[in-house]
N, C-alpha and C positions, 0 to 999 in steps of 0.2 A: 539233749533229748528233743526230739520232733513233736512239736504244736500239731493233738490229736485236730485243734479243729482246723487249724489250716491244713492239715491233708486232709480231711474231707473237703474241705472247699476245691485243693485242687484236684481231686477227683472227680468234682463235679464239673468246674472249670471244660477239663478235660473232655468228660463224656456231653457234654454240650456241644463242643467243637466237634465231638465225632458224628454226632446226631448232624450237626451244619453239612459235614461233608459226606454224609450217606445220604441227608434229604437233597442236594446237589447232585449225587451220583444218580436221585430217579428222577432227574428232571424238576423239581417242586422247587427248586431254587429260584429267585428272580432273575430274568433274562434283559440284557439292553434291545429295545424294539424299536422304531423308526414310528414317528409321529409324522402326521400330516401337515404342509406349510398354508396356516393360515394368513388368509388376507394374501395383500402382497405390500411386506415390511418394506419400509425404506431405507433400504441397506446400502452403503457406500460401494462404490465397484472393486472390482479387485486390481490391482497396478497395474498388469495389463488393458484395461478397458479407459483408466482413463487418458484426460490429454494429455499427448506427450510435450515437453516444451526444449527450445536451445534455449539458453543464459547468454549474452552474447553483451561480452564486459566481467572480469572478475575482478573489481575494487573490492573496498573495504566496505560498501553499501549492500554487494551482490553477495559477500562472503558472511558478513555480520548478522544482515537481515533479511534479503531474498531469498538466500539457499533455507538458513532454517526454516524458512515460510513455508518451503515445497513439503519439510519434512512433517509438517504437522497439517500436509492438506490429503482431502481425501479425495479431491477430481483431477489431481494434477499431477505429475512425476516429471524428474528432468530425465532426458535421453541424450541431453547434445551440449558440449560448451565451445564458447567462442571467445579467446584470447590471441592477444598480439605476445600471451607470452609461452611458448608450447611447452616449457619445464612445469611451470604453475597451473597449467590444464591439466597436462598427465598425471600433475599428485593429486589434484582435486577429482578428478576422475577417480583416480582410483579408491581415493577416502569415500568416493560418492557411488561407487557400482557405474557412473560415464563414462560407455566407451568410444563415444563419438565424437571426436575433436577435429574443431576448425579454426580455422588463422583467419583474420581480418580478408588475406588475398584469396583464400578459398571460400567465403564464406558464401557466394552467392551457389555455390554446387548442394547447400541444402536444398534447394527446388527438386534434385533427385531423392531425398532421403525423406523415405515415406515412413521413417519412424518421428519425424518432428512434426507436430499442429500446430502449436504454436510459438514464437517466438519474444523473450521479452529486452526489451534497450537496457541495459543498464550503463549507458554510456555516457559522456559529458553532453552538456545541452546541444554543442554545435555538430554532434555528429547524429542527432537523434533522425533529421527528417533524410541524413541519407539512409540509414542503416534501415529504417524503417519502409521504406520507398524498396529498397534491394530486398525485404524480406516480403514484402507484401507481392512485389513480383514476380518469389520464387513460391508464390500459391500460397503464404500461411498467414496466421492469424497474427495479429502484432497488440504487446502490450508495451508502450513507451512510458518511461520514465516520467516524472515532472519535473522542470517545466515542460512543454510538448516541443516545441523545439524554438530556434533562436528570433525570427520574425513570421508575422504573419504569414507571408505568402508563402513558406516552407511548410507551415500548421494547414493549409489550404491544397498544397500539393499533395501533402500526406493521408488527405483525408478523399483527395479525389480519385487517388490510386488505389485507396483501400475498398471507395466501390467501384472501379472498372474492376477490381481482382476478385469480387465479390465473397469481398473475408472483413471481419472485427478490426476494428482499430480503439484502444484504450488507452485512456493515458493513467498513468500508475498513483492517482489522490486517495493515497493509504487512509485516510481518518475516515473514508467514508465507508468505510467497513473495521473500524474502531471502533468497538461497543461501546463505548462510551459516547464518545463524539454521535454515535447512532442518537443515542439515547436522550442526547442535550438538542439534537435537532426534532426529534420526534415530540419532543415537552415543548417544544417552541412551536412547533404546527399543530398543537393538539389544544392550544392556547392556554395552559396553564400558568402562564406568565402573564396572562391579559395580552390587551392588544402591546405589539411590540415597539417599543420605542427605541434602543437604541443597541450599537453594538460597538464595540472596542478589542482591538486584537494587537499583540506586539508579536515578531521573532527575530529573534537575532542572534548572534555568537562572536567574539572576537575572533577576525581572521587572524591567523598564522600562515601566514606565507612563504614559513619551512616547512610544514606541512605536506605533502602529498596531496593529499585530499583537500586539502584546502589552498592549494597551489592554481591548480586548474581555476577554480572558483574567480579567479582574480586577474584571467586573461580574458578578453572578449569574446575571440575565436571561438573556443572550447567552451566559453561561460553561457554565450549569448547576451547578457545583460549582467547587474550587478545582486546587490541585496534584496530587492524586490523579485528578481526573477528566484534567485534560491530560496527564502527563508520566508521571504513577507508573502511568498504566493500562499504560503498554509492561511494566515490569519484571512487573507482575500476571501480568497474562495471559501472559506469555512462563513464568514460573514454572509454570501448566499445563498449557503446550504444551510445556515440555519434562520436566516430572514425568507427565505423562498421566495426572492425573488431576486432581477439582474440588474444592476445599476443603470441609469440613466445620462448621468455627469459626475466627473470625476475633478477630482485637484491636488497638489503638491506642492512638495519644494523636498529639497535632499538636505541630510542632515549627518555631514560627516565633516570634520576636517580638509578643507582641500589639498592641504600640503602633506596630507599623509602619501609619501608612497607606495601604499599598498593599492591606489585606487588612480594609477594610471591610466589603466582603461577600464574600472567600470566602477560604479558609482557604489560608496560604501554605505550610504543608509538613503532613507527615504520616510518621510509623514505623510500620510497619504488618508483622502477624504473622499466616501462615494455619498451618492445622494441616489432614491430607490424611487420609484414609482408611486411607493403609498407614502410618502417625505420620510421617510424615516432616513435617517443617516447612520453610516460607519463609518469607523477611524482608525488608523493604526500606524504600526513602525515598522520600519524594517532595518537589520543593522548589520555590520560588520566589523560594529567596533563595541555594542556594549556585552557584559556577561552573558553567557548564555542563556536562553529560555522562550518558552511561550507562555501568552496568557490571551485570554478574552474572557470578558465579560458581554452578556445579553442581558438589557433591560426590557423589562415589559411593564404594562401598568398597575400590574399587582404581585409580582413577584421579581427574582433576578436568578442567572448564575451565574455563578466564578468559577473559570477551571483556568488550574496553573498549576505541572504544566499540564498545558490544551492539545499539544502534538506531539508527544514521546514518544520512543521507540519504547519502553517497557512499563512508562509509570505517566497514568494521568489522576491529579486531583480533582475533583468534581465538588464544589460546595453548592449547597441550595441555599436561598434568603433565608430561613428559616434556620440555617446555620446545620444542616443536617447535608454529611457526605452521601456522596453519589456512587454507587461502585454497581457497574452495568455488566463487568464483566474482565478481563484478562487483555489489557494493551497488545500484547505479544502475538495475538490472535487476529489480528487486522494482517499480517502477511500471507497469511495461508488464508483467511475470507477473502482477500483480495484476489490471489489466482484462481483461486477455486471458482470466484463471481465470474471470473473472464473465462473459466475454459467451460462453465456451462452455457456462456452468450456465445461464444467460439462452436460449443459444435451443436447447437440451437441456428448459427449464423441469425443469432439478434442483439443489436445493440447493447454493450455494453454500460455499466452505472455509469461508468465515467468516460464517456466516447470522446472520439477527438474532437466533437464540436465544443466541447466542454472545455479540451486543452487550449483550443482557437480563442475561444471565447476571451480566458484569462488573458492569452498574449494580447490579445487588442486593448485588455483594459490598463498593464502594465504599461504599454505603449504609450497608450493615450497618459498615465501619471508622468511618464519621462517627459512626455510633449509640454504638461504642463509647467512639471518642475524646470526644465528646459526657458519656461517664461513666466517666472518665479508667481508660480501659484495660480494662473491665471484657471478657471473653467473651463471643463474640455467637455465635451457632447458627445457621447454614444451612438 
């Protein structure tokens, strides 16, 4: 038998729904209308508008964490890649929507190709200051890897070229568009630690010299330099980006095994001491022979922090003295701030966070620690 009250229910059901569609058929329905654009929102551009860039190097660096970088930025897109391997470009191309592919011996004919702005190195140390030199030539912006390249006067070349060409030149110091790292250098300039007393940084990894990637690492050529040029330049330079200011003198000694084979030609660790303009010192390690990791500590006179690790690709700890974690924001995020920083100094044509003076800077003071370690420890002068 049929529930007298749920058929009236759907009777009414019913004649409601028909009321909906006769007060629609005279127009009294509500209509979608167009509103006014207030203000003017700061809206990210659309793929088209922004800068276009080539990739130029497909390692496990360019693969792992450059490309995803581009996929999570909003001023940046790639248009272009450049590989010595044209099977491995055409599949990345194609995973990627790139249909622009060049080979080492074409690479200089992007000068014609008015879809590329900017170009980024992701190549080994010793080929940075040609690739960068031939890209800056063919009119575009350059973002180079770190280190900037193998000796100074290549870091000097590269920086002279990039203003006759009057285009950007960047070297690629990912933590400084790491929220985090942001955020431990901002507490240190803002003096919540008191005045600063001191600073401590390690990095290192055990090389593997079956490795691929860690192969190159351990020829000079390609290397430029040894542990200090790959690993210990984060702890360096983080030391005066978050002291804010540039060391005066320097000192060392290396701290590897001599009879390791692995360090034929390039030096597998290094301890290394800078001395600042306000006396304040730092200290640290560089290695290729112990476990992998970073760490630094910042003292000041009333506070400290510990972050370990200080330079991740996906995970940094942040402790405060007071035993209270630090979390500024998503590690993973410093690849996509970091192009996106250069392609709005690129088509601004203004200086970059991290200019080549910056990448020059470090090679001299690297330099100057092998000089020393070279006469075991003695004080080197800036």
């Amino acid at each position: 038998m049929i529930d007298r009250r749920r058929l009236l229910l759907g009777a009414g059901g019913l004649s409601l729904a028909a009321t909906a569609v006769s007060a629609a058929a005279q127009g009294s329905a509500p209509k979608a209308v167009g509103q006014p654009l207030l203000g003017h929102p700061d809206l990210p551009d659309q793929p088209s508008q922004r800068m276009r860039w080539a990739i130029v190097g497909l390692g496990t660096f360019a693969l792992g964490q450059v490309i995803p970088g581009f996929m999570g930025a909003d001023e940046s897109t790639i248009t272009a890649f450049v590989s010595g391997n044209p099977d491995k470009a055409k599949e990345l191309g194609a995973r990627y929507g790139v249909s622009k592919l060049y080979s080492y011996d074409t690479f200089d004919k992007i000068a014609e190709d008015k879809e590329i702005d900017c170009v980024y190195i992701v190549l080994p140390v010793g080929l940075h200051a040609e690739y960068t030199i031939r890209a800056l030539k063919a009119g575009k912006h350059v973002l180079c890897e770190k280190p900037m390249a193998s000796t100074p006067a290549e870091c000097e070349a590269m920086i002279a070229d990039a203003k006759a060409a009057n285009r950007q030149l960047g070297v690629a110091y990912r933590v400084h568009f790491e929220p985090n790292n942001v955020e431990v250098a901002r507490r240190c300039a803002s003096g919540e630690l008191g005045t600063l007393r001191y600073f401590t940084g390690d990095a290192g990894f055990n090389a593997n010299p079956d490795w691929p990637p860690h192969k190159w690492r351990l020829q000079k050529a390609l290397a430029g330099g040894g542990s200090m040029y790959d690993i210990g330049i984060y702890a360096m330079n983080a030391a005066m980006m978050c002291l804010g200011e540039d060391p005066v003198s320097v000192s060392a000694v290396y701290s590897y095994p001599r009879d390791d084979p692995r360090f034929r030609e390039v030096e597998g660790g290094v301890d290394w001491r800078m001395t600042f303009p306000s006396g304040i010192h730092a200290q640290g390690s560089s290695s290729y022979c112990y476990a992998g990791g970073t760490r630094q500590k910042i003292f000041g006179a009333t506070g400290a922090i510990v972050m370990e690790p200080a330079s991740d690709y996906y995970r940094q700890n942040v402790t405060l003295s007071n035993g209270q974690p630090l979390n500024a924001g998503n590690p993973i995020s410093q690849f996509a701030a970091q192009v996106d920083g250069f392609s709005k100094a690129a088509r601004a044509n203004v200086a970059h966070l991290t200019p080549g003076e910056m990448g020059l800077r470090d090679i001299r003071i690297i330099q100057a620690m092998y000089k020393s370690a070279d006469n075991d420890g003695m004080k080197v002068m800036l």
